[in-house]
N, C-alpha and C positions, 0 to 999 in steps of 0.2 A: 504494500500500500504506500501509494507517496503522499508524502504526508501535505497537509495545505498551508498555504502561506496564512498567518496569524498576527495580527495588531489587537494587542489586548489595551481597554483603556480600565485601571482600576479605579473609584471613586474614593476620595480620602479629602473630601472640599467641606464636609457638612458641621453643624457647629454640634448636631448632635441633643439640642433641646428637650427632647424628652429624655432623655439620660439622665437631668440633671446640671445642676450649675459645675463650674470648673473645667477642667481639660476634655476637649472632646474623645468619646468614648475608644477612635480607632487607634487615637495613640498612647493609650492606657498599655498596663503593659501584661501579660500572661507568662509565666515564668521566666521575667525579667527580659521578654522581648515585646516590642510595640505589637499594638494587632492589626495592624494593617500591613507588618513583617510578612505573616505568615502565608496570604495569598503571592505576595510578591514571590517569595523563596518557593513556592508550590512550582509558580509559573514557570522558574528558572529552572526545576527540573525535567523541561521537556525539551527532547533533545532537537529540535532546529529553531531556524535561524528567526528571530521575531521582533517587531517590534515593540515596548512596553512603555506605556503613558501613566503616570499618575498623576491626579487632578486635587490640587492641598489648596484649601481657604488663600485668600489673598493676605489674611492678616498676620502670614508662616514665611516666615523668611524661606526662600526656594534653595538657598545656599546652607541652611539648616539640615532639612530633609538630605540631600544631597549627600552630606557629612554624615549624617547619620544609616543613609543603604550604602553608602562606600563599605562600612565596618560589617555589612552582612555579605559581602562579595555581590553586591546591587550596585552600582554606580554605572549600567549603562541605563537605566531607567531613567526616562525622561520624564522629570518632575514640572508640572505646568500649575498657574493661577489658575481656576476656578473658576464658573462665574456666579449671578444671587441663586439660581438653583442650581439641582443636579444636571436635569435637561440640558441647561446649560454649558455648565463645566461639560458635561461626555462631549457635547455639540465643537465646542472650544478642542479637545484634545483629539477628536476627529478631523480635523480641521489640519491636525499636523502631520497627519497618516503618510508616511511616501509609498509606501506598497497598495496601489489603489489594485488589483488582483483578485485578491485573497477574501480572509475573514475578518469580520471585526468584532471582540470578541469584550463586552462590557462587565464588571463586574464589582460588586458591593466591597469595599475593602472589609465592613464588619460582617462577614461571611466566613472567616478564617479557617472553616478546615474543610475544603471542598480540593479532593486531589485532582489537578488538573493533568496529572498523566492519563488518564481516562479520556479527553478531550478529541484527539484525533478518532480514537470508536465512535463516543456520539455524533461526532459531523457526518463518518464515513455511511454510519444505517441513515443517515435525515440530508444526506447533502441535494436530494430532489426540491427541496422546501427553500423557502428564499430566510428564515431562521430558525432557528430553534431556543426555546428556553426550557432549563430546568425550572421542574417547581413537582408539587407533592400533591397530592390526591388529600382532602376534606373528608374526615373519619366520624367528626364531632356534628350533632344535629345544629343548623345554621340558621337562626331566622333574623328576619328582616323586621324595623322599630322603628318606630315615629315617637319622638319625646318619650323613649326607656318601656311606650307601649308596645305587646308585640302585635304586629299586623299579619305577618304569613311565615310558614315552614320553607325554609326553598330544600329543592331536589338536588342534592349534595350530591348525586351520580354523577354531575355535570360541571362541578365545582374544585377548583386547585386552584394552589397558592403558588402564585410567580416569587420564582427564586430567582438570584444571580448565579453564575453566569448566563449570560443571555448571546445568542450568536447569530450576527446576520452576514451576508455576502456585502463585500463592502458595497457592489454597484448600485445594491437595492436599497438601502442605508441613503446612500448619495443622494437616489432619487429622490426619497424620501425628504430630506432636507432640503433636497432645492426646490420642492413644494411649500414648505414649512416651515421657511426658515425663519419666521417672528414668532411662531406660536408655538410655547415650548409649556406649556401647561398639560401634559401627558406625563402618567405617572414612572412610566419606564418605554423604551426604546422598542418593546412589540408593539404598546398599544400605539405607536405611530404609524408601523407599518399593516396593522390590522386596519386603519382605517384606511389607508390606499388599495385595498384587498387581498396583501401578501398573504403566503400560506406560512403558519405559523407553527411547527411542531411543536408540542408538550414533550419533552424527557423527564420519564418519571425518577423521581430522584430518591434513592432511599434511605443513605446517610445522612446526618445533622447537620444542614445547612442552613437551621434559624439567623437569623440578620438579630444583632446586639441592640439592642432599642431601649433595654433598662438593667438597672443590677443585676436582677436573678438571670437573666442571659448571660450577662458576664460569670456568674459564680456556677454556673452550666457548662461554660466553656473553659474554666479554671481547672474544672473536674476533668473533662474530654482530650484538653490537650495535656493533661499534665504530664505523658512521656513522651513528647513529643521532643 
């Protein structure tokens, strides 16, 4: 199998709000590494040639970061400003892509233990599809509330949760944005190309790939990676 060309853009711009006040949550640290480490060093152990974007808040010095993935053997990672949302920031680090080819391949820096060695399988069964996201199948009964009342039951057969990474062919991506490019109010990068009518595969994902959103996430992932 040959393998695809890959432009991964990681996210690490967000201040992290629900988290809590103080240090945003992806550069807290899990046995004494940042968590936004852990995806980067995933990435790095897939064996060709790629290019890797990461997208840090503007108010983070870029020569900070920088200094700091030198010390994990990461200093070809291109650390970029951000912009007010995420949409943004990915749109921003897309924007510096040189392998226009391949894949572009987005992903939550607070997702930290998703092995991206796996990566070239998923594309190889889904590469007929213009993306693909991970995300997980809805086990727990879901209804629907208007002011904390409940209004309907929905049919949870039909229901999953969008995970990171998410993968699109960059050319469809492009198109995408050269229709779109003011209106970045889409909560992640399928539901843009859902609305142009791209085919979007579900990979079902079975490992712990919760996104860090509050404490008990982090002290979940404390536990998970602790041999890490």
């Amino acid at each position: 199998m040959i393998s695809p060309s890959l432009s991964f853009i990681v996210t690490a711009a967000g201040e992290g709000s629900r988290f809590g006040v103080g240090q945003p949550k992806q550069f807290k640290k899990i046995n004494k590494i940042p968590i936004y480490i852990y995806s980067l060093l995933s990435i790095n152990k897939i064996n060709i040639k790629s290019e890797v974007f990461l997208t840090i808040n503007k108010k983070i010095k870029i020569e900070k970061i920088e200094k700091e993935l030198k010390t994990y053997g990461l200093s070809k990672v291109n650390v970029i400003h951000g912009g007010a949302t995420r949409a943004n920031s990915v749109y921003k680090a897309f924007t510096e892509i040189k392998n226009k080819k391949g894949y572009v391949v987005i992903h939550d820096s607070v997702r930290p233990n998703f092995d991206f060695r796996n990566l070239n399988g998923i594309i190889e069964k889904n590469k007929k599809f213009d993306g693909i996201i991970i995300a997980s199948k809805i086990h727990d009964t879901v209804k629907r509330e208007t002011r904390s009342i409940v209004k309907e039951t929905l049919t949870r057969d039909e229901l999953w949760l969008a995970e990171t990474p998410q993968i699109f062919k960059y050319s469809i991506l492009n198109k995408c944005y050269s229709n779109n490019l003011i209106n970045d109010s889409y909560t992640d990068e399928s539901q843009l190309l859902e609305k142009k009518g791209y085919k979007i595969k579900l990979y079902e994902n079975i490992e712990y790939n919760n996104k860090i959103t509050t404490k008990k996430d982090l002290i979940i992932y404390k536990k998970l990676l602790s041999d890490v």
